[in-house]
C-alpha positions as CSV (number, residue, x, y, z in Angstrom):
1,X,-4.7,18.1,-2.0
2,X,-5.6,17.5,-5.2
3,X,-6.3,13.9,-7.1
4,X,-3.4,15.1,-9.6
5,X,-1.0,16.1,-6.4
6,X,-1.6,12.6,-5.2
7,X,0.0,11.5,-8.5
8,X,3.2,13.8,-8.3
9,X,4.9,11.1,-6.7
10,X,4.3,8.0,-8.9
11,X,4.6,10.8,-11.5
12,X,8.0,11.6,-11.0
13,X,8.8,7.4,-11.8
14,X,6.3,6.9,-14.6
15,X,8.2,10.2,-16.3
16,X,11.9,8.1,-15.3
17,X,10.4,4.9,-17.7
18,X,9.4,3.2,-14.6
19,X,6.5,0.7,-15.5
20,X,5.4,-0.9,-12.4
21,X,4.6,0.9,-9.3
22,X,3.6,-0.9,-6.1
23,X,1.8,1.3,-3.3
24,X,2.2,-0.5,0.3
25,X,0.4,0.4,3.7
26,X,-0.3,-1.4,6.9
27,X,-3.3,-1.3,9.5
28,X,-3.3,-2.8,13.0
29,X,-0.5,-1.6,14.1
30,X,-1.9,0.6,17.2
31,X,-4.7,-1.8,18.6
32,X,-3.2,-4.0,21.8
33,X,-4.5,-7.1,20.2
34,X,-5.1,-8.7,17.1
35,X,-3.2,-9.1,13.9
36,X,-1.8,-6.5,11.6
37,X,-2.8,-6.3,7.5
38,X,-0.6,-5.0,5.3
39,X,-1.8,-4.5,1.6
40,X,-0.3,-4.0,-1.9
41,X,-1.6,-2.1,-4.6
42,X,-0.7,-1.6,-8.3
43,X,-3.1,1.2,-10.2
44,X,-3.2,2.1,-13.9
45,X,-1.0,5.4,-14.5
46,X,-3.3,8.3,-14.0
47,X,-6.6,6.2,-12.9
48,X,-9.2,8.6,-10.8
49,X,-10.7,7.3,-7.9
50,X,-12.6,10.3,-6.7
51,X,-12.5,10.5,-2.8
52,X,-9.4,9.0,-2.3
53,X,-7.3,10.9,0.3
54,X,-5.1,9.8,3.7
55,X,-7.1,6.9,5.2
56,X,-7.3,8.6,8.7
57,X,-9.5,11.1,7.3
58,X,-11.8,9.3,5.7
59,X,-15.2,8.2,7.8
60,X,-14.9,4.1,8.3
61,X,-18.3,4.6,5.4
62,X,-16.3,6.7,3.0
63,X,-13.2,4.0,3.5
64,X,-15.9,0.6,2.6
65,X,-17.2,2.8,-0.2
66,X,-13.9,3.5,-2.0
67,X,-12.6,-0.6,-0.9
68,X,-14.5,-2.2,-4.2
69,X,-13.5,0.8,-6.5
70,X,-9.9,0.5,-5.5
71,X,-10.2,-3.3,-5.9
72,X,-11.9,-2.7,-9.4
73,X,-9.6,-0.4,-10.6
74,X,-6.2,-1.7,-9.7
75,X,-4.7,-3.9,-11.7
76,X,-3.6,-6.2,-8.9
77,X,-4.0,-5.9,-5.0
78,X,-3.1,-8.7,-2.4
79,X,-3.5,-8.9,1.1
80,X,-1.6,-10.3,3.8
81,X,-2.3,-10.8,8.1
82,X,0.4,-11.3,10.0
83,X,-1.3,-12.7,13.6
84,X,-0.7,-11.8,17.1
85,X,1.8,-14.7,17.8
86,X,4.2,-13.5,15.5
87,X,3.9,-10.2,16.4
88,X,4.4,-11.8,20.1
89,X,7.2,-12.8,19.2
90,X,8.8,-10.5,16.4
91,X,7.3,-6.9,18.0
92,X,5.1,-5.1,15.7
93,X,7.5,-3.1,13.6
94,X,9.3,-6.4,12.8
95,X,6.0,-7.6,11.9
96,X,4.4,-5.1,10.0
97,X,7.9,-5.2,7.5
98,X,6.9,-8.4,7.3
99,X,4.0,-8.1,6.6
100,X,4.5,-5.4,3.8
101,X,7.2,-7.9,2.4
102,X,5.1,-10.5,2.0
103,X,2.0,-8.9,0.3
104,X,4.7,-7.5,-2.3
105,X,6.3,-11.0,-2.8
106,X,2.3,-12.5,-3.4
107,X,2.0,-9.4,-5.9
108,X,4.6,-10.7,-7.5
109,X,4.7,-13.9,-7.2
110,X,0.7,-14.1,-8.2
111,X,0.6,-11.5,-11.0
112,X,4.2,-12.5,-13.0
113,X,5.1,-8.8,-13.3
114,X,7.5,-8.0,-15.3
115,X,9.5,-4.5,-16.1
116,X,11.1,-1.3,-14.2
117,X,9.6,-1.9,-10.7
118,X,9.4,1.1,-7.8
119,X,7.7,-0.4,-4.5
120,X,6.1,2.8,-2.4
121,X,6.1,2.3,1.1
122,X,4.0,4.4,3.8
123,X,6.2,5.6,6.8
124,X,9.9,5.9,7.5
125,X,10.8,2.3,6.8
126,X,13.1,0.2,4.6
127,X,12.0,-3.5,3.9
128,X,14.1,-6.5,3.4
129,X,13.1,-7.5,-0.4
130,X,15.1,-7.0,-3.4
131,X,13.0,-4.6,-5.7
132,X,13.6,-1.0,-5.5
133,X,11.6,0.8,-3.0
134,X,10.6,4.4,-2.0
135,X,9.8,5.2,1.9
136,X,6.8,8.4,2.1
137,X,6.1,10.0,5.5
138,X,2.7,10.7,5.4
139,X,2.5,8.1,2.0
140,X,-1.1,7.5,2.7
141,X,-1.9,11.2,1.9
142,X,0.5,12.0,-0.5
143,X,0.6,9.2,-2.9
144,X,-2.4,7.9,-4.5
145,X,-0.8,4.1,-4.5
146,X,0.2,4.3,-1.2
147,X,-3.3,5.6,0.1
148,X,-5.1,2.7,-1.8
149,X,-3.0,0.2,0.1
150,X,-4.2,1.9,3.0
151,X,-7.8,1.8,3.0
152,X,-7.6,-2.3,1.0
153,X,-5.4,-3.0,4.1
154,X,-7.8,-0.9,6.8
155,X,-11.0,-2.4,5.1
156,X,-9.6,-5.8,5.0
């Protein structure tokens, strides 16, 4: 797929008068043990970040070498870990929603954005927060926000 493909999606808002578009992934959810990281991203309109594809098929080097680009690039990112209790106690899909919620509310809250606002999440998923939002099977490969959320959050 193309860099420009991977744009289609966020494409198809920007050319709707969307503004703000928020790209959201998780990592940590297969591993028995330890937490899961779920990351935010919001990129310039049309920004190239050459190299960026799905996150599963990237080497863990080609992943670390794209991490500060994305970070330099973006025009805000957070991070968030949601730890093993919780997802002891919530189960992991509860907690990777939560997660996802929570490093969209820090984007938010941290960056004062303001402005039509389209949140892209990776999967088949619908999150509890107020701001419209977009599920993408196969996000991480298909939209270029989504897939930066994926490698900040797998890097992280």
């Amino acid at each position: 797929m193309s860099q420009q493909d991977m744009w289609s999606i966020e494409q198809s808002y920007f050319d709707k008068g969307v503004k703000i578009i928020c790209g959201v992934d998780e990592a940590g959810r297969g591993p028995l043990a330890g937490p899961v990281c779920a990351a935010a991203v919001i990129l310039p309109p049309n920004v190239e970040i050459p190299g960026l594809n799905d996150s599963k098929k990237l080497s863990d080097k080609k992943r670390r070498e794209l991490y500060p680009v994305i970070k330099e690039k973006a025009i805000a990112y957070t991070m968030v870990e949601v730890s093993e209790k919780i997802i002891d106690e919530i189960n992991i899909l509860n907690a990777t929603k939560l997660g996802m919620k929570q490093a969209i509310e820090k984007l938010v809250a941290e960056c004062a954005l303001e402005g039509d606002f389209v949140v892209l999440t990776d999967g088949n998923m619908t999150l509890d927060i107020t701001l419209p939002q977009h599920s993408v099977v196969h996000g991480d490969a298909l939209s270029y926000s989504i897939g930066s959320a994926s490698i900040i959050a797998k890097v992280y």
